[in-house]
C-alpha positions in Angstrom: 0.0 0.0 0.0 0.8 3.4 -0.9 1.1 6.6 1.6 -1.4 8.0 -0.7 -5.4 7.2 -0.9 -5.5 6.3 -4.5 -3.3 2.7 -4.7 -0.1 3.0 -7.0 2.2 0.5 -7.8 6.0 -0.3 -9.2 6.5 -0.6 -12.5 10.0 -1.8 -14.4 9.7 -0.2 -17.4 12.3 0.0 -19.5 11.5 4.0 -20.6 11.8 5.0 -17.3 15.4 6.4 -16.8 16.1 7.7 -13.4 19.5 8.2 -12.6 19.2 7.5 -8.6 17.6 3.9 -7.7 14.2 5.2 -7.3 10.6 3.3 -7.9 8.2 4.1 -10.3 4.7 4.2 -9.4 1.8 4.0 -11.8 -2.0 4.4 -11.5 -3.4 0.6 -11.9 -7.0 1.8 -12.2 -5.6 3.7 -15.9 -4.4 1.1 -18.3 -0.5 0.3 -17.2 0.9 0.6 -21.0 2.4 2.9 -22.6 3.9 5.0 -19.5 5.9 8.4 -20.6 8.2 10.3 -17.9 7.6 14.1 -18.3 8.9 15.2 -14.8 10.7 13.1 -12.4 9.8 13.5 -8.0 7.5 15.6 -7.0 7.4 19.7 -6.2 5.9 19.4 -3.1 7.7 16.5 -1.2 7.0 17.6 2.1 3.6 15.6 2.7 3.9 14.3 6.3 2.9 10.5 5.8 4.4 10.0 2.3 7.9 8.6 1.4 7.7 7.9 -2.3 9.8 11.0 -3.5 11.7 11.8 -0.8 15.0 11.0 -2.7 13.8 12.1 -6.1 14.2 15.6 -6.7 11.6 17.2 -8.8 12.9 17.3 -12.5 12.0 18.1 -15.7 12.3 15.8 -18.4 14.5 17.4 -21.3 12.6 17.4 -24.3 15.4 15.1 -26.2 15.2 12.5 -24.1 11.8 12.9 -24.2 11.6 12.5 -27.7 13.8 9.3 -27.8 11.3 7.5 -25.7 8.7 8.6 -27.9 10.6 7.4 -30.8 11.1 3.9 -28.7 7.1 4.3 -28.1 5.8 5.0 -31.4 7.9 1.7 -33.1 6.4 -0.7 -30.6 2.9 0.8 -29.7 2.2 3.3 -32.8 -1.9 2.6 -32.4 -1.5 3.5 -28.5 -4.9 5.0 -27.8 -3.9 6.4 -24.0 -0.7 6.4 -22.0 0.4 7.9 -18.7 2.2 10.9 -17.7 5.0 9.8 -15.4 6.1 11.4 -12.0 4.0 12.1 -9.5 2.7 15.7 -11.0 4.1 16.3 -14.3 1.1 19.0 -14.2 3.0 21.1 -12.1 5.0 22.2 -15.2 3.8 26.2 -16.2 1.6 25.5 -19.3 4.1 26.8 -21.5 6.3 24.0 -21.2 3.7 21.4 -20.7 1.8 22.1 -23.3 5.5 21.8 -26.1 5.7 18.1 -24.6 1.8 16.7 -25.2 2.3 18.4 -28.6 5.3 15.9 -28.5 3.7 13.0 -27.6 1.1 13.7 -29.9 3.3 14.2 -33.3 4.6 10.7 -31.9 1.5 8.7 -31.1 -1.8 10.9 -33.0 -4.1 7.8 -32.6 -3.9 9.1 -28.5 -7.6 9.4 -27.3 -6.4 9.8 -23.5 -3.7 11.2 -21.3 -3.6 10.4 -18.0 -1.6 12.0 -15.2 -1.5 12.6 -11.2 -1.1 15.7 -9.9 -1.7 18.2 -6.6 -4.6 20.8 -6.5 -1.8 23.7 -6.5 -0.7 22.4 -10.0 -4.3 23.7 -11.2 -3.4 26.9 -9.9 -1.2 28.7 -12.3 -3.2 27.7 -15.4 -6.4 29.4 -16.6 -9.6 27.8 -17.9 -8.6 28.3 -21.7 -5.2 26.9 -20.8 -7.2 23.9 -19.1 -9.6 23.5 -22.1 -6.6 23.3 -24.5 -5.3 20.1 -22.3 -8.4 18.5 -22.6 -8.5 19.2 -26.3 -4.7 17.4 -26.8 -5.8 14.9 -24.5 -5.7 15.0 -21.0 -8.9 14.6 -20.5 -8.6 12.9 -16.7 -6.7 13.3 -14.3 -6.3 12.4 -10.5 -5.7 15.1 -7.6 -4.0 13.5 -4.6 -6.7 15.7 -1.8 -6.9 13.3 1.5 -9.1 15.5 3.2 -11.5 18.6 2.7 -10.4 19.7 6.9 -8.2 22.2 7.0 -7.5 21.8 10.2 -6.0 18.3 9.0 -4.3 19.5 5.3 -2.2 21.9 7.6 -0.8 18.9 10.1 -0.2 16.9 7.4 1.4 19.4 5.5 -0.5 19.5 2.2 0.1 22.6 1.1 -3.4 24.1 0.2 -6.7 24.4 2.2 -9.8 23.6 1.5 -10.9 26.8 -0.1 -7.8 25.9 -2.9 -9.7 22.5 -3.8 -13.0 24.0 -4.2 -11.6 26.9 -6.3 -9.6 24.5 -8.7 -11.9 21.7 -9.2 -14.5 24.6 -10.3 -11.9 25.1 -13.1 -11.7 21.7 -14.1 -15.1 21.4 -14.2 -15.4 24.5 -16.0 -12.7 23.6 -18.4 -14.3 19.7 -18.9 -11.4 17.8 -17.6 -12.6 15.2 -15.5 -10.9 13.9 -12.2 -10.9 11.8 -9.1 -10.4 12.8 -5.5 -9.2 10.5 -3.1 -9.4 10.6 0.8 -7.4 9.4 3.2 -8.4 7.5 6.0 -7.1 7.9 9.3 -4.6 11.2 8.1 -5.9 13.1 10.9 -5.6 10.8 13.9 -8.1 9.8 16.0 -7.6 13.3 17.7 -9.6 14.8 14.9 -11.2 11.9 12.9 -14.9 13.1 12.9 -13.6 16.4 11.5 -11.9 15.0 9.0 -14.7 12.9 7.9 -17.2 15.4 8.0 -15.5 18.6 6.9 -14.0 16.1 4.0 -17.6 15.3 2.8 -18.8 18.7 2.5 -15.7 19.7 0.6 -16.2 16.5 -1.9 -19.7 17.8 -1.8 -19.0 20.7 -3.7 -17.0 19.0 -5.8 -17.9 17.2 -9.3 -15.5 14.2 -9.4 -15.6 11.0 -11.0 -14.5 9.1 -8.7 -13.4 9.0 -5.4 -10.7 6.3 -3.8 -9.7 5.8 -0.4 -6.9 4.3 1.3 -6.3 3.0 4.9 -2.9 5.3 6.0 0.0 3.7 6.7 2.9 5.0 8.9 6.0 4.3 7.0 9.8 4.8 8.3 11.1 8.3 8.0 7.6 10.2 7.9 7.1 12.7 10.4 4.2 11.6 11.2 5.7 7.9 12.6 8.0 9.8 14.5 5.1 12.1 16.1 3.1 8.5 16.9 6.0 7.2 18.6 6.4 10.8 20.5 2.9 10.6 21.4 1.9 13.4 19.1 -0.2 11.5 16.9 -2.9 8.5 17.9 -3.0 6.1 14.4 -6.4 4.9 14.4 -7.2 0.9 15.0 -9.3 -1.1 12.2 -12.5 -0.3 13.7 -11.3 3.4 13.8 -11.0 3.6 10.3 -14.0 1.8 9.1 -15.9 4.1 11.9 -14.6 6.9 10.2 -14.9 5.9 6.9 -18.4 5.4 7.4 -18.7 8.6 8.7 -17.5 10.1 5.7 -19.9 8.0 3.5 -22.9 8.9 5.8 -22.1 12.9 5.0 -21.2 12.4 1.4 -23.8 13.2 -1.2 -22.7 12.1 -3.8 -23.7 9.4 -5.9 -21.6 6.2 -4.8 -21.1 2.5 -4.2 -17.8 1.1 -3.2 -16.2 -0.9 -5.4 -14.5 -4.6 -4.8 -10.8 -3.4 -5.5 -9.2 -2.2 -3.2 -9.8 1.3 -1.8 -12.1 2.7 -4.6 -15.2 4.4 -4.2 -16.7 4.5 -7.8 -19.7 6.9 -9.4 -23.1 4.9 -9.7 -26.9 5.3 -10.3 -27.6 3.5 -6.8 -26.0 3.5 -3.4 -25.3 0.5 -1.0 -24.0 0.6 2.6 -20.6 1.3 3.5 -17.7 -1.6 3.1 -17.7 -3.7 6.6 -14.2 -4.6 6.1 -10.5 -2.7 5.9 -8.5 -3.6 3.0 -5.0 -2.8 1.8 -2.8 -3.4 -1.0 1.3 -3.5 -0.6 3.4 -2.3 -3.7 6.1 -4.8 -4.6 8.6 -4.1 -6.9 11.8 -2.9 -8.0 13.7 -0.3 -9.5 15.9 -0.3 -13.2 18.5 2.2 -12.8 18.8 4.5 -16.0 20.1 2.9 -19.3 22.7 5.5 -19.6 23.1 9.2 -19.1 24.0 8.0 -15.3 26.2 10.5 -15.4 24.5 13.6 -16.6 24.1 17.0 -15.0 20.3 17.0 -13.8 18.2 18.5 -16.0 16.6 21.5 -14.2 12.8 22.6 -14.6 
């Protein structure tokens, strides 16, 4: 399992060139081929529970070395219909030099119907709704925004690095611009200091909200997070299985959207009918490796 609500996993692909030893996740729910790095680590990399960046400085992908990979791409897969933007918010990248690299990717592979890519609400932020509406036109047409909770009480101890207001005001653009995304929400972020905020105030944000899809994830205290170290200080009380699913239904119980929960793990799916909240906690490990780079091991880093 992830630190993050949506479920990612390790991939060994062989486009993937990271000069430090450092995994590759992937969404599973998207389809898992073709994969493209635009941006390697993540801007942010201060989240208090998460650990999959913290030795992968945020990078942009040089447009040769993009290029080669799409060369690679188009010989093997040149009917691909979507792929996935690789790291973890290749959004992030000012619209100016995003947009030079789907155009890329789009000389390369023009069957593409969709683009898929992660990203953070704050990536929304420096784009406009025209800018937006041009994505969606080239392709990115989905994407998923790492949220974990609508509390801002709770996105400030975990160190998000927006507020509530943020989410609303950038998922309006989305919505406005016809990209559609997923939220997920973490359960048990907040501790059971302040789980029925969480819950509640999380709900009422999603409420506003339009997504297609919302997945959730049991948190997990991994070695090296702040967050361990203030559990074993006695800062922070990590909620017990019962804990979670109490809260979980909590959230469910405010939510009004239209839901069920699907089998897979963590994933809370749109439907035309609702059924009761999940009885049981489940959890999904990653497992994997790493491929160091093919060459270049050497390089300067490229610098965004």
């Amino acid at each position: 399992m992830t630190d993050l609500g949506l479920t990612l996993s390790l991939v060994d692909s062989p486009l993937w060139r990271i000069c430090n030893p450092t995994p590759v996740y992937r969404n599973p729910y998207w389809p898992t081929w073709p994969l493209i790095q635009i941006t390697q680590g993540c801007t942010h990399n201060s989240c208090k529970f998460c650990t999959m960046y913290r030795d992968a400085p945020f990078r942009m992908q040089p447009m040769e070395w993009l290029e080669e990979d799409l060369r690679e791409l188009q010989a093997s897969d040149p009917h691909a219909k979507t792929i996935q933007l690789l790291s973890a918010n290749p959004l992030a990248l000012s619209y100016d030099r995003l947009m030079p690299r789907l155009e890329l990717i789009r000389k390369y592979l023009p069957e593409l119907e969709h683009m898929y890519a992660a990203t953070r609400v704050d990536d929304i932020r420096n784009k406009t709704v025209e800018q937006l509406h041009n994505l969606k036109e080239i392709g990115v047409n989905e994407i998923s925004l790492g949220v974990e909770s609508g509390d801002d009480w709770t996105l400030q101890r975990i160190n998000k690095g927006y507020t509530s207001q943020d989410i609303l005001e950038q998922c309006r653009k989305l919505d406005e611009a016809g990209i559609a995304y997923w939220m997920t929400f973490l359960n048990g972020v907040a501790g059971r200091e302040h789980s029925h905020e969480h819950a509640v105030n999380s709900a009422k944000i999603f409420n506003q909200c339009k997504p297609m899809l919302v997945g959730t994830g049991g948190l997990t205290l991994f070695p090296g997070t702040p967050l361990l170290e203030e559990a074993q200080h006695g800062e922070f009380t990590p909620l017990d299985e019962r804990e979670l699913m109490q809260e979980l239904h909590t959230f469910l119980s405010a939510a009004r959207l239209r839901l069920r929960i699907e089998h897979s793990p963590h994933l809370v799916a749109p439907s035309q009918r609702s059924i009761p909240p999940p009885q049981t906690a489940d959890s999904r490990r990653i497992a994997g490796g790493h491929r160091p780079c093919r060459h270049r091991c050497h390089d300067p880093p490229p610098t965004a």
